[in-house]
Structures are given as C-alpha cells and as structure tokens.
C-alpha positions as CSV (number, residue, x, y, z in Angstrom):
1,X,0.2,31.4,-74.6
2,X,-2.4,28.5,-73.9
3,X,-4.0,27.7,-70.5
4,X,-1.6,26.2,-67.9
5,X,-3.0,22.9,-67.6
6,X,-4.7,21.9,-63.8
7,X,-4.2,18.4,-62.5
8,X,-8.0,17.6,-63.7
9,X,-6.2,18.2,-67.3
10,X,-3.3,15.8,-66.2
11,X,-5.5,12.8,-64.4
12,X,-7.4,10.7,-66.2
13,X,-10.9,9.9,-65.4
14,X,-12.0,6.0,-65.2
15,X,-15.5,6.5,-64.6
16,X,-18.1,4.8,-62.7
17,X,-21.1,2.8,-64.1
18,X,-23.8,1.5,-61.6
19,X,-24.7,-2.2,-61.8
20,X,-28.1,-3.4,-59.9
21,X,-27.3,-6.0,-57.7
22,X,-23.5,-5.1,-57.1
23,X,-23.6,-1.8,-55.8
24,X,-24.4,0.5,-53.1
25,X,-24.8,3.5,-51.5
26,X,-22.8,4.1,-48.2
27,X,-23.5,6.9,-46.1
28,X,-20.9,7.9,-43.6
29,X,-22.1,9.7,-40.3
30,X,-25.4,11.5,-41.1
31,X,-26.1,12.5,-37.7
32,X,-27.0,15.5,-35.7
33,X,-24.2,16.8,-34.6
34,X,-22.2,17.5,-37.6
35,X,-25.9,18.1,-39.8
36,X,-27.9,20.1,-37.1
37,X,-27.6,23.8,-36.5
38,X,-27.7,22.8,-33.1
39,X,-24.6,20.0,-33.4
40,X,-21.4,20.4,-31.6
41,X,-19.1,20.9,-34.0
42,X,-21.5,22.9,-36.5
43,X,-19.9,26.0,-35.9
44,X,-16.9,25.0,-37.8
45,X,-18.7,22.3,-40.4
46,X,-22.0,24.5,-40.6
47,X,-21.0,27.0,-43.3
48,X,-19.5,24.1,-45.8
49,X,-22.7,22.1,-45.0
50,X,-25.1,25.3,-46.4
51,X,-22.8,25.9,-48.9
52,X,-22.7,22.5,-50.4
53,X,-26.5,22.1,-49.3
54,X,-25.4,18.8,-47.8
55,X,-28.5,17.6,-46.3
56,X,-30.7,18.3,-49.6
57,X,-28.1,16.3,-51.6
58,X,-28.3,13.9,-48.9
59,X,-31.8,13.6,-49.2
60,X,-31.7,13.3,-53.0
61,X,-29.3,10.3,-53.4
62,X,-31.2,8.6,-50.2
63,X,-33.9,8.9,-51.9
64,X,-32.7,8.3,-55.6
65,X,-31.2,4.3,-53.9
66,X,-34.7,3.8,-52.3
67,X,-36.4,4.5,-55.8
68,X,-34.0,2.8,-57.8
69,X,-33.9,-0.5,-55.4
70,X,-29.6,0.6,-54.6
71,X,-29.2,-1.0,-50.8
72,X,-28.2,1.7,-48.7
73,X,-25.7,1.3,-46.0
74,X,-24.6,3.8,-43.2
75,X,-21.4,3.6,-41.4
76,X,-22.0,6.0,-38.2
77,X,-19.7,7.1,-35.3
78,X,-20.6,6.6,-31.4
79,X,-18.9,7.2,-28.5
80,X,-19.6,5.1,-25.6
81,X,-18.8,5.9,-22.0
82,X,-15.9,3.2,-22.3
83,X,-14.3,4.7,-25.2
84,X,-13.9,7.9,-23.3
85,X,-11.1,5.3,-21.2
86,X,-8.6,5.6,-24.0
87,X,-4.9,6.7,-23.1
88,X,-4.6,8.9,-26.3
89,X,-5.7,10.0,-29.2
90,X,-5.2,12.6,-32.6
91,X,-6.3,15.8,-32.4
92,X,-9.5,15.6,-33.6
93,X,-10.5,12.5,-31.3
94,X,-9.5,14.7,-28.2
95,X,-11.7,17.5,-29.6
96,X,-14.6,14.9,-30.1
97,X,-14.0,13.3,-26.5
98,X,-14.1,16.9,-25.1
99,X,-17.4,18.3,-26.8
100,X,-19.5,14.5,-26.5
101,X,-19.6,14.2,-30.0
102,X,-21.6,11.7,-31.1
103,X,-22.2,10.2,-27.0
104,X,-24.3,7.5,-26.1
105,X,-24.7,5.9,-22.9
106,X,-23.9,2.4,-23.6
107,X,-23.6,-0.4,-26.4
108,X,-26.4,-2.1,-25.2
109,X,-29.0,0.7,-24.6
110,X,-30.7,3.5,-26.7
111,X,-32.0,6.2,-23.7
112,X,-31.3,9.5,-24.7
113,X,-30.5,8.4,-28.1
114,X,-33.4,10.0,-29.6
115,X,-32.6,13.7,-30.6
116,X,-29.1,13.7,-29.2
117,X,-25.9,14.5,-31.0
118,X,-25.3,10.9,-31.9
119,X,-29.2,10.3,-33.8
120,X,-29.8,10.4,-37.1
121,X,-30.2,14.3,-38.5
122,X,-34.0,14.8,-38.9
123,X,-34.9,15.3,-42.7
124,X,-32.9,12.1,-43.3
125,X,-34.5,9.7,-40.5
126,X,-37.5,8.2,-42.6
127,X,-34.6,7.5,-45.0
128,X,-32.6,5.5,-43.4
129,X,-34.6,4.0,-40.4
130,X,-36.3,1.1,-42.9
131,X,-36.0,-2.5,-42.9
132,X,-34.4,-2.2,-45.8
133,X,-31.2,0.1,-44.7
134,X,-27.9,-1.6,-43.0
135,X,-26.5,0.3,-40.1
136,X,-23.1,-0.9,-39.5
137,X,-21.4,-1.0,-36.4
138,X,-20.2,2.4,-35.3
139,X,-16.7,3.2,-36.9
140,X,-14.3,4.4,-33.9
141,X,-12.1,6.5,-35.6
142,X,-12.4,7.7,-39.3
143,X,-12.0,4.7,-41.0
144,X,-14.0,1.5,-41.4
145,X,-11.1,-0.7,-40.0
146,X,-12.7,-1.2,-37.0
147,X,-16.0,-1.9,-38.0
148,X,-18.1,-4.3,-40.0
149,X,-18.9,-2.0,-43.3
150,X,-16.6,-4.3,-45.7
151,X,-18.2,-7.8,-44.1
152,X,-21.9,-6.4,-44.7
153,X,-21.0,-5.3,-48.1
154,X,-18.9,-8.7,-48.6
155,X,-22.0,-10.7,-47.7
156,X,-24.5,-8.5,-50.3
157,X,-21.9,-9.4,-53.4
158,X,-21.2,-5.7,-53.5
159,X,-18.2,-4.5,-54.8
160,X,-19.2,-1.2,-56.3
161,X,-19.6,1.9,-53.8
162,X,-21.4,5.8,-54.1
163,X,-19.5,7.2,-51.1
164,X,-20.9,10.7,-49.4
165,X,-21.5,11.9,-46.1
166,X,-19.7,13.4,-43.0
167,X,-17.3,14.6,-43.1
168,X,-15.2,14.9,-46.4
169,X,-11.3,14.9,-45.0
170,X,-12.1,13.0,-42.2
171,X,-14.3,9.8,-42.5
172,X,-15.4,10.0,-45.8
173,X,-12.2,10.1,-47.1
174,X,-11.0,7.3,-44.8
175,X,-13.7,5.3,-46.0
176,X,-13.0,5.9,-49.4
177,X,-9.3,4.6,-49.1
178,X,-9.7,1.8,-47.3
179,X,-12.6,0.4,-49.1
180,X,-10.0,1.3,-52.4
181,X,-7.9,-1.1,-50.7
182,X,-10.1,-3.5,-49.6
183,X,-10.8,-3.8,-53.4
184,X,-13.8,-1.7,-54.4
185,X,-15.0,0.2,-56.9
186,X,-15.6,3.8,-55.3
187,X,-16.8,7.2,-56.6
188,X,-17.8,10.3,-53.9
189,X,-20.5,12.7,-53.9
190,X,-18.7,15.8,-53.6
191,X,-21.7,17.9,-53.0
192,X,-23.2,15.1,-50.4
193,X,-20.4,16.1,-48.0
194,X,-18.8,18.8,-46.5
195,X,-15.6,20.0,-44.3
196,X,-14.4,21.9,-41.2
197,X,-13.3,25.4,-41.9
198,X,-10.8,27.0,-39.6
199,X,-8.6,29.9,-39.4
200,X,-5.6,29.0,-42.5
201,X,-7.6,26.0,-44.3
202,X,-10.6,24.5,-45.7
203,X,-10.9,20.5,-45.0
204,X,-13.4,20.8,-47.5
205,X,-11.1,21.8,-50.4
206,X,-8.5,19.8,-49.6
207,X,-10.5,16.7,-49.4
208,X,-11.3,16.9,-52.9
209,X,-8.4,17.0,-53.8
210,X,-7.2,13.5,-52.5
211,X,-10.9,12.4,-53.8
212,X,-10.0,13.4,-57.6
213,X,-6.5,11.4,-56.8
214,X,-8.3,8.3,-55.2
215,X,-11.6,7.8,-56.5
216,X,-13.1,6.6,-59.7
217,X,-15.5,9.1,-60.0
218,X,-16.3,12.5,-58.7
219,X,-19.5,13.3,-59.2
220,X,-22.3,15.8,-58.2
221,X,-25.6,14.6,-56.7
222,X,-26.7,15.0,-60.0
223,X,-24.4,13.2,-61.3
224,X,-25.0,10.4,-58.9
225,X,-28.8,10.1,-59.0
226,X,-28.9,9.9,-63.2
227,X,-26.3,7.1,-62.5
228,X,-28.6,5.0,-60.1
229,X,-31.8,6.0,-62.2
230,X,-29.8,4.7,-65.1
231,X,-28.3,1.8,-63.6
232,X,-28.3,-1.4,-65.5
C-alpha cells in the first residue's frame, strides 16, 4: 500500500518570485515582550520562539532586505492608556489589557518607551530604527484593518509581501489574510515566527496550517533570503 497522501501532496504550490521595486518585507510586532526572555507573555511564546530561533531568523531576513535594497516595513502593536477604555474585547485582548502588553503612555509621547515591553527587541533595533525602515501606525487588534500598512505599501507601488513576525496565529496570520484580500501577493517565513503553547494546543502548528492554505509561498528563512539575494 503507498503513502496516504498529506494535504501538502493535495495543494498546489504557486510560488513566489521577488521583484526589486515591487516588493517588501513586513515585519509584524518584533518587540520585547513577545521576543524578550523578560516579555510578558514569553512564558507561553518563549519555547516556540527558541525552538524556531525566531529572533536569528529575524535578524537574517532584516538583514538580507537591507543588503538587497527590499524596503522593510514593520506593523507593531501599542496600547495606549485610552485604549485600556474599551467596553470589551476577545480573549486574548483581555489577557493583553491585563499583563500591559505592549503599554505606552500616550500617542504623542515616547517616555518609558525605551526598553519597555512595547520597544523594539534588542538584536533587532539597529535593523529597523533606519531612515530607511517604515513603521506603520500600531495595529489595534491582529489585523492591519485599523492601521495604515496597506496605504504605505499602496504609496511604494508594492504589491508583493515576505510576511514574518509575531505572532504566527494571531497577527501574522491576520496580516497575511487581509493583505490577501486587499490584493497582494504574500508568502510567510515560517521559521521568522512563532506561537503560544498552552495546555491542549500549539498556535504555532496550527498557524501553519492556515499559512499553507492562504499563502503563496511558505518558505524557510533560507528560503526567503536566496529569494531576495536573487531578486530580479
């Protein structure tokens, strides 16, 4: 009897090709607290992040755009005291609101900023504070709905995206279908992100699954980095 076949036998694979000039890295959420040993929530994210060796791969495509002249564009999450106001919320926003992830003290100021839960995860700061990087206004939820991702990559003729970051069931994969629907051409680092693990499931693992259903490409950092070094 041959080999049951797995849905990565069944789905076909449309690929990914990087074109200079129309595509992009975009970097969901690279910040302390879900990166940092010393984040709020890394006591559920931490063992997918070492596992995957997030930050490394992180590091590596970062770097790989820079090289390769790929604009770079982060889509990070803040809290600010107002939107602690709200009259409800999913699950994982009240766990968010409870813990301060990712608290600042106001739209309009930057005290306490540096080194909080909210900044940029150290090995990756000379990366992406540069002249040359977009930081989007913070995305609320998961998705970029209620941000300005698509408009900043609308007004840089991109329409192709490398999708990684934090965190892979969550706002990476939030990103990655509504950018689908917006009309982009997507593909996800699967070893550039990484997932909650809790008692009865792995967000990790089950994120990919919707990634290999959604995405034009799944690649490795490896993967990725020959694609941008290749890039035509």
């Amino acid at each position: 009897m041959g080999k049951e076949p797995t849905y990565n036998d069944i789905l076909p694979n449309p690929g990914f090709k990087v074109e200079k000039g129309k595509t992009a890295v975009v970097i969901t959420d690279p910040q302390r607290d879900f990166l940092s040993e010393d984040g709020v929530v890394w006591e559920v994210v931490g063992p997918s992040v070492q596992k995957n060796n997030t930050v490394e791969h992180l590091r590596q495509l970062l770097s790989a755009a820079h090289d390769a002249g790929i604009p770079v564009f982060i889509s990070p999450h803040y809290y600010y005291p107002q939107d602690h106001k709200w009259d409800f919320g999913g699950a994982l926003e009240k766990m968010m609101h409870a813990v301060g992830m990712f608290d600042r003290e106001g739209a309009l100021t930057t005290k306490g900023f540096s080194g909080s839960g909210a900044d940029w995860h150290e090995p990756l700061k000379s990366l992406i504070d540069r002249d040359d990087v977009v930081i989007a206004s913070p995305h609320k939820v998961y998705g970029p709905e209620s941000n300005d991702l698509v408009l900043q990559l609308r007004k840089r003729g991109i329409d192709k995206v490398i999708l990684a970051g934090m965190s892979a069931n969550l706002c990476v994969e939030a990103h990655l279908r509504e950018l689908t629907e917006q009309g982009f051409e997507v593909s996800v680092v699967k070893d550039a992100t990484a997932g909650a693990q809790l008692p009865g499931g792995d967000f990790y693992e089950a994120a990919l699954l919707n990634f290999r259903m959604i995405a034009s490409a799944v690649l490795t950092t490896d993967d990725a980095v020959n694609a941008i070094q290749g890039g035509s």
